[in-house]
C-alpha positions in Angstrom: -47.1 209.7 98.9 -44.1 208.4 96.6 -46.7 207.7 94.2 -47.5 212.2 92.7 -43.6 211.7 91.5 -44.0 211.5 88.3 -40.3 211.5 87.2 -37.4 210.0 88.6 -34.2 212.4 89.0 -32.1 209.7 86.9 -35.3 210.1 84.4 -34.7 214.0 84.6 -31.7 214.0 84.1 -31.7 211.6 80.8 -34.6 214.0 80.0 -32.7 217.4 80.3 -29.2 215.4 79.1 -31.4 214.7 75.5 -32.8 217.9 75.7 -29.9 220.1 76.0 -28.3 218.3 73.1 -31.3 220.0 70.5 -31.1 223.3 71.9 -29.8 226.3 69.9 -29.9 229.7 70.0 -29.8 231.3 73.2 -28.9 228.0 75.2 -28.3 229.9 78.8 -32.2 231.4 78.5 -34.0 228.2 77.4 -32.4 226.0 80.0 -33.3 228.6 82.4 -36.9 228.3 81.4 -36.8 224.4 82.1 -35.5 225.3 85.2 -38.1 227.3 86.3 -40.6 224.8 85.4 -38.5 222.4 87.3 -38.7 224.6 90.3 -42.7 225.5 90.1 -43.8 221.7 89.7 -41.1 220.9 92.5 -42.9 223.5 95.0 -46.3 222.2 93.9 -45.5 219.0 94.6 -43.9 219.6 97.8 -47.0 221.4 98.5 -48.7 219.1 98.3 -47.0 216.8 100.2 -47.1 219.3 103.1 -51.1 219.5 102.6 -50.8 215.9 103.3 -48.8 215.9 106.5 -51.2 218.3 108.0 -54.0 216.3 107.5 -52.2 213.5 108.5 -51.6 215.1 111.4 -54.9 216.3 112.7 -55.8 212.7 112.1 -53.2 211.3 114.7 -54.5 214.1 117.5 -57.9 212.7 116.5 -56.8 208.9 117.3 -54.5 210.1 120.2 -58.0 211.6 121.6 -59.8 208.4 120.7 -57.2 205.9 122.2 -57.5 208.1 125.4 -60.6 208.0 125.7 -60.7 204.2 125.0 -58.4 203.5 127.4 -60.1 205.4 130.3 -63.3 203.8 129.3 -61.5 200.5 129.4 -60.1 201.3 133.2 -63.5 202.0 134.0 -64.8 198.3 133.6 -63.3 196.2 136.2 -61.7 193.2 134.4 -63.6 190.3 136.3 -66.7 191.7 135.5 -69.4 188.8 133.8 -72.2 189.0 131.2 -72.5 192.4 129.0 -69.8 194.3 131.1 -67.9 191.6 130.5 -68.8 191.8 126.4 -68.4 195.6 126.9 -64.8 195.3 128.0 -64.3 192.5 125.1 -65.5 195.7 122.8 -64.1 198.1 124.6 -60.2 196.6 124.8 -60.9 195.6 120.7 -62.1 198.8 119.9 -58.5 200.7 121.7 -56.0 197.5 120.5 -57.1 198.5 116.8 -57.5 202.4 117.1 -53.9 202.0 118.7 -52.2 200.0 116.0 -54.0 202.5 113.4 -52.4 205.6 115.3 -48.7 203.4 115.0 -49.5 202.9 111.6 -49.9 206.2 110.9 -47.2 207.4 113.1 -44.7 205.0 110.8 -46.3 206.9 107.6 -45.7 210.2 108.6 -42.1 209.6 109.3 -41.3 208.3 106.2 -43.6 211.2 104.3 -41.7 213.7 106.0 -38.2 212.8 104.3 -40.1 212.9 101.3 -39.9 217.0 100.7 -36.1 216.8 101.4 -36.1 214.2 98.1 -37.9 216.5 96.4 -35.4 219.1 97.2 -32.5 216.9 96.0 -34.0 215.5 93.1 -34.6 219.3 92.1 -30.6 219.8 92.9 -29.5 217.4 90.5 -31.7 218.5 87.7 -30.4 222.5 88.0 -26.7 221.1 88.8 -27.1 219.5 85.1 -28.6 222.6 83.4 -26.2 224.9 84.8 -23.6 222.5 83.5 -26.0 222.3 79.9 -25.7 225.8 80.2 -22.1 226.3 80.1 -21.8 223.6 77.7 -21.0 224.1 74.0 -23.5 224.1 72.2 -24.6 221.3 69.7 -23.1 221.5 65.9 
């Protein structure tokens, strides 16, 4: 998910710092309008992001249904059972052991995606902190 950022906020912040130092005229208004830029890519992105956790989870109630559904198959087939109840258990316990470590896998993803809007957030934070300082800031000679 990391992988839509596109800046980094120590890269924004070189960015805006280098910026700043060519503009003239009314300072206050053009740093505004990189800040509202700042802010519209930042709620796309998160957006985005958001999209993606809701997908992601409908996906994990999917494999929740499936490893349930696995797993009462599973009970269903005595386990000293020979010849192809024996293969279909085989299948069967495969077939839940994978589906399971997929919904852990998953499960591990989202929690880590979900801090990601909160970075986004403060990556956004530090860029307006340093216009509104760029802002108050003489400007260059």
């Amino acid at each position: 998910m990391r992988g839509d950022w596109r800046v980094t906020t120590e890269e924004g912040l070189v960015a805006i710092t280098n910026f700043a130092k060519t503009v003239s005229g009314d300072r206050p208004r053009h740093l505004a309008l990189v800040f509202r830029g700042l802010l519209e890519e930042t709620d796309r992105e998160r957006a985005g992001l958001i999209e993606q956790l809701r997908q992601m989870g409908r996906r994990q109630r999917e494999l929740a249904d499936l490893v349930a559904r696995l797993a009462d198959e599973l009970e269903a087939v005595p386990p000293n059972v020979t010849g192809e109840a024996a293969e279909k258990r085989v299948d069967l316990r495969q077939r839940h052991d994978f589906t399971a470590r997929n919904f852990e896998e998953i499960q591990r993803t989202i929690r880590y995606a979900c801090e990601t809007p909160v970075e986004l957030d403060a990556r956004l934070g530090a860029w307006a902190r340093a216009l509104q300082q760029a802002a108050t800031a003489a400007a260059p000679g």
